[in-house]
C-alpha positions in Angstrom: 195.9 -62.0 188.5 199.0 -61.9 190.8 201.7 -59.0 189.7 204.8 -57.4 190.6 203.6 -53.5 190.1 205.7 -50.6 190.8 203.9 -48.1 193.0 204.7 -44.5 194.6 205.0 -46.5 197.5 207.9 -48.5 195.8 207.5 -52.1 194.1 204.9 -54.6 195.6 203.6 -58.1 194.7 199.3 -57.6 193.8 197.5 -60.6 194.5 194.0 -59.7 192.6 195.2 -56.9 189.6 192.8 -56.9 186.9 193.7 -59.1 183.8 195.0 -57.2 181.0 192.0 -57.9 177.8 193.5 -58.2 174.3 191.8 -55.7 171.4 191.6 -56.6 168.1 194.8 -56.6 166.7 196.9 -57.7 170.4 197.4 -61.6 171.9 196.9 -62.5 175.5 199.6 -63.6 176.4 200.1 -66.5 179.5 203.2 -65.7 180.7 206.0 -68.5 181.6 208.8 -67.0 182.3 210.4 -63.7 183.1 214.4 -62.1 183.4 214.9 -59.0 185.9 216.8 -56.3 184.0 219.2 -54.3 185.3 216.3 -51.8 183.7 213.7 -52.8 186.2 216.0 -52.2 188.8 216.8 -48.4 187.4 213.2 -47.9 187.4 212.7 -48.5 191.0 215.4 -46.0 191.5 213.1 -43.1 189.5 214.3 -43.7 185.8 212.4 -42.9 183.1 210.2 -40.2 185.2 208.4 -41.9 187.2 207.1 -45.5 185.7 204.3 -46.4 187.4 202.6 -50.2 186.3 203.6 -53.9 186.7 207.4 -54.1 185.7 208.9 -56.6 183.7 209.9 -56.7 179.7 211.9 -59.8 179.1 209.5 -62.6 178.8 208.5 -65.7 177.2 204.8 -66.9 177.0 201.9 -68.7 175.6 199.2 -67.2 173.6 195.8 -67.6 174.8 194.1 -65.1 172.8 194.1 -62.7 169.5 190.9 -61.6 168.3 191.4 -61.5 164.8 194.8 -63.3 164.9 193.5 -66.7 165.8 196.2 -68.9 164.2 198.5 -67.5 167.0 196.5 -69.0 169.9 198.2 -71.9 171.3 202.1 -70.4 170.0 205.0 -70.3 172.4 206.0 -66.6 171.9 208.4 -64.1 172.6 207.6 -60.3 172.1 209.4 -56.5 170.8 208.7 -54.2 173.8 208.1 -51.1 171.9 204.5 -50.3 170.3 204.5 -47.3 168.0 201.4 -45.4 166.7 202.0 -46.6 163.8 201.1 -43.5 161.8 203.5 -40.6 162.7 206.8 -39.7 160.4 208.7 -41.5 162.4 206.6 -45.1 162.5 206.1 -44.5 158.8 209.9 -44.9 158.1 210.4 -47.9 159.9 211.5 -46.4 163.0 208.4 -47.0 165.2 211.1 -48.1 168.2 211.6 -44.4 168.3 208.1 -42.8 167.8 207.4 -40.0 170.3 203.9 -41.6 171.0 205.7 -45.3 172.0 204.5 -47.3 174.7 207.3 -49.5 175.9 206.7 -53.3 178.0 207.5 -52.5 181.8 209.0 -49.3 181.1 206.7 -46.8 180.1 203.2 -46.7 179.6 202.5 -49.8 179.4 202.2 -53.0 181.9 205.1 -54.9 181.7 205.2 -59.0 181.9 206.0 -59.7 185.7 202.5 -60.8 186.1 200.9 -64.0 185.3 199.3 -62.4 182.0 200.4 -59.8 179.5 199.3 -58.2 176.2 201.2 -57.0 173.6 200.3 -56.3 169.7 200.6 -59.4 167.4 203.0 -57.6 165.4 205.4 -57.6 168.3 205.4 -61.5 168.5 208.2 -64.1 167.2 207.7 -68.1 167.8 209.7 -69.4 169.9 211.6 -72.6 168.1 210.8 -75.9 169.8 214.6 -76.4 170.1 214.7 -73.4 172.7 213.9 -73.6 175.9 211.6 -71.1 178.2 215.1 -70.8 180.5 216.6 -69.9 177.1 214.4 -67.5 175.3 214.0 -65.2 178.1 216.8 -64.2 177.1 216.2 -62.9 173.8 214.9 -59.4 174.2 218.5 -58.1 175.9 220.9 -60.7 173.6 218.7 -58.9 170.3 219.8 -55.9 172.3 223.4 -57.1 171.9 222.8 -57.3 168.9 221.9 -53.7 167.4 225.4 -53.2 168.1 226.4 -55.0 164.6 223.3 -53.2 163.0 224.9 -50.1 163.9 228.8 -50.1 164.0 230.5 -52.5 161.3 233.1 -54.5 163.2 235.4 -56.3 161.0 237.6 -59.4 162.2 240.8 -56.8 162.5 238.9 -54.4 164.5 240.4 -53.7 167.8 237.7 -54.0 170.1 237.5 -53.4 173.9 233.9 -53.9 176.0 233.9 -52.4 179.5 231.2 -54.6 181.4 230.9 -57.9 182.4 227.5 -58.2 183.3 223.7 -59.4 182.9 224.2 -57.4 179.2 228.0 -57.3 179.0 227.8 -60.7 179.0 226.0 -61.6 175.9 227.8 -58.5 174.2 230.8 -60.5 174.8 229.4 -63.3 173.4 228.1 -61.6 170.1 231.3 -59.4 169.3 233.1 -62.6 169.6 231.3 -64.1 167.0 232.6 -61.2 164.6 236.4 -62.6 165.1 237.3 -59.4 165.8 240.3 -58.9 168.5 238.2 -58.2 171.4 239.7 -57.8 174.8 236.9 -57.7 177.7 237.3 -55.4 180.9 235.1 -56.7 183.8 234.9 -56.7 187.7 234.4 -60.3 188.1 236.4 -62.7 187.4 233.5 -66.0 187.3 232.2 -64.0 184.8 235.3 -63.5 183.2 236.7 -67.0 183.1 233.5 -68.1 181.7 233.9 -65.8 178.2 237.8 -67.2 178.0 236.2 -70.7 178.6 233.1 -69.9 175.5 234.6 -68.0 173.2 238.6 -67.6 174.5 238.0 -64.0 174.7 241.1 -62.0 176.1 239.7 -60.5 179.4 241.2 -58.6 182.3 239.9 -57.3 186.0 239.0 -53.7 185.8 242.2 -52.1 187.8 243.9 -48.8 187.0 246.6 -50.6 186.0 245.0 -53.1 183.4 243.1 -49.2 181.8 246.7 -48.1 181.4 247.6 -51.2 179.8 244.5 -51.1 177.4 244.4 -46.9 176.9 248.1 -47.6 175.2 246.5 -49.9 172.5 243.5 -47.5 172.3 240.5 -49.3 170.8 238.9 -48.7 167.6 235.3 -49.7 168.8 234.9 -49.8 172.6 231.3 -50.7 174.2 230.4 -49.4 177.5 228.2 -51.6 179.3 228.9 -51.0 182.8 225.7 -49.0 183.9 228.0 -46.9 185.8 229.4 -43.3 185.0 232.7 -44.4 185.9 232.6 -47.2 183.7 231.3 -44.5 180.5 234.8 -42.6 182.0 236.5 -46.1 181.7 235.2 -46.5 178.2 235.9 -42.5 176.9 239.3 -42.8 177.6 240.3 -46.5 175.9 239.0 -45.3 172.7 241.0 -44.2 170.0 240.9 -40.6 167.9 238.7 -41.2 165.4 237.0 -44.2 167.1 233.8 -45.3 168.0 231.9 -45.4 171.4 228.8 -47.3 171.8 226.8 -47.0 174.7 224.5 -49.6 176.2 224.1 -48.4 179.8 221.0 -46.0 181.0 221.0 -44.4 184.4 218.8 -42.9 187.1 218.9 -38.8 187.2 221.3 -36.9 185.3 224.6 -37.6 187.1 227.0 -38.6 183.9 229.4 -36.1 183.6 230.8 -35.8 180.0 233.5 -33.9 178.1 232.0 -33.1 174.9 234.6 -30.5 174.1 237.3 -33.7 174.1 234.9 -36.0 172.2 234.9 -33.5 169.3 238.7 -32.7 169.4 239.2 -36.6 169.0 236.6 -36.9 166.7 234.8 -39.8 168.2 232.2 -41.0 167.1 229.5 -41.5 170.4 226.8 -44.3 169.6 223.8 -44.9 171.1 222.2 -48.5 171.6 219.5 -49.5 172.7 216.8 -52.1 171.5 217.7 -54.5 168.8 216.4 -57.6 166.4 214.7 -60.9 167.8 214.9 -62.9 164.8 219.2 -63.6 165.0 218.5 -63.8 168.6 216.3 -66.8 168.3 218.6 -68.5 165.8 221.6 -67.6 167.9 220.1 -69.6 170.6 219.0 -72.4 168.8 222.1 -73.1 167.2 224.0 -72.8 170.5 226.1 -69.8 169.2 225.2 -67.9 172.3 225.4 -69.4 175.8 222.7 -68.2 178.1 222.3 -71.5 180.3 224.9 -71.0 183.0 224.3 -66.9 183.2 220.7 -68.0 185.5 222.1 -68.3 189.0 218.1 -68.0 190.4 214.4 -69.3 189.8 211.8 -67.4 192.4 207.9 -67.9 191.8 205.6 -64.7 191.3 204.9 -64.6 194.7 208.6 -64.1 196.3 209.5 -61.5 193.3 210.5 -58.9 196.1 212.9 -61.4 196.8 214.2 -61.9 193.6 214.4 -58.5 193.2 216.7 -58.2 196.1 218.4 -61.3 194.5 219.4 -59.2 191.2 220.3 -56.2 192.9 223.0 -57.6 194.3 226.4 -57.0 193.1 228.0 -59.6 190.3 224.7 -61.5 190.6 223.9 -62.1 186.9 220.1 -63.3 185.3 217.1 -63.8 188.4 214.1 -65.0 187.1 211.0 -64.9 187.8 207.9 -67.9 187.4 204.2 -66.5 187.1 
């Protein structure tokens, strides 16, 4: 099969990789479509230590095969990147996202779904509804990653809410705080994007200056999400958060170059969240009751073969969802 792989020699497009065989217990998985995630991108840079495979985690796909799973041959699916072993302390209380043995789609350990084929456990898989498009539920792995923000951090329609980021992620975060009612004000670097969450969901937004932080850091937020993938954007975040507050971070970076004042997050007493993967089942409703608008976030279609391409598409600044058609 043809695959985007990362190599030590940097990313490159295979044109005859071995086909991925499904065990019993996994589906083979034809894919359709993929996204490009601002994770694939960090990878390339050297995140996650050195993830060497074909890239790729966002994904929708046909089943061709599952040996011992047969009724899901034929089903339009959607699939949870992380695998567990199922059978340390950590898998056994429910928290197999987190087991120290994971594999994860793409990221590590496991081949990832920019590839004409892909397996993943059975257990990972969620139909697809026939009311949401391939161009739409490609986009449920990162808008269940929105998500686990409302898992995690109760958000009530008083709550004072400020996200920092308006992009690939920020902007379905947007989209899913708004659906809280909560007074959420949105700090962003571009203002397409920006003018597009006032039009959906009449969020109150503002350009990222140091004069709209000042504005914001007066009114300090209960709840603010950082979803910037930048360190000055998790500085941005820190300081518009109240004493007391709540900080939930959705950004990962390359290397270890976040500098953070731990001694001030304990004399304000705020409360530093970490979020990361989150639940595809409200995802796939979301989308097929039009909560969520996805649609006008794809600004580019490239097939397999031109993935460097789209690669170099996504990296580029304010450019929100590439994808990608095995």
């Amino acid at each position: 099969m043809r695959a985007l792989s990362l190599t030590d020699r940097g990313p490159i497009v295979e044109a005859a990789r071995a086909n991925p065989s499904a065990q019993v217990g996994d589906a083979l998985i034809r894919v359709r479509l993929v996204g490009i995630c601002s994770t694939d991108l960090e990878l390339i840079q050297g995140y996650k230590g050195g993830f060497r495979g074909v890239l790729g985690h966002e994904f929708v796909g046909e089943v061709m095969a599952a040996p011992g799973a047969t009724e899901w041959v034929g089903k339009r699916v959607v699939g949870e990147i992380n695998i567990g072993c199922g059978e340390c302390s950590l898998c056994r209380r429910g928290l197999g996202k987190h087991c120290r043995q994971r594999l994860c789609l793409g990221i590590l350990g496991k081949d990832g779904a920019l590839a004409e084929f892909v397996t993943l456990p059975v257990a990972n898989l969620h139909v697809v509804p026939d009311e949401v498009g391939d161009e739409q539920a490609v986009f449920v792995e990162p808008l269940a990653a929105a998500l686990e923000i409302l898992e995690q951090v109760h958000i009530e329609p008083s709550t004072r809410v400020y996200l920092v980021g308006d992009g690939r992620l920020g902007m379905l975060i947007a989209q899913v705080l708004a659906l809280t009612g909560c007074d959420l004000t949105i700090l962003g670097r571009h203002a397409a994007h920006l003018a597009l969450l006032e039009q959906w969901h009449g969020s109150k937004t503002l350009i990222s200056t140091p004069e709209a932080e000042t504005l914001l850091a007066a009114e300090a937020a209960d709840v603010v999400v950082e979803a910037t993938g930048s360190p000055s954007g998790f500085a941005a975040a820190r300081r518009l958060v109240r004493p007391g507050g709540t900080l939930v971070l959705k950004s990962t970076f390359a290397g270890d170059s976040l500098p953070v004042d731990l001694s001030g997050l304990v004399v304000d007493e705020v409360m530093v969240v970490g979020s990361r993967c989150g639940p595809f089942a409200p995802a796939l409703r979301l989308l097929a009751n039009g909560s969520v608008q996805v649609l006008p976030m794809i600004e580019a279609r490239y097939p397999l073969d031109e993935a460097m391409a789209a690669l170099a598409h996504a990296g580029q600044r304010g450019v929100l969802k590439v994808l990608v058609e095995p």
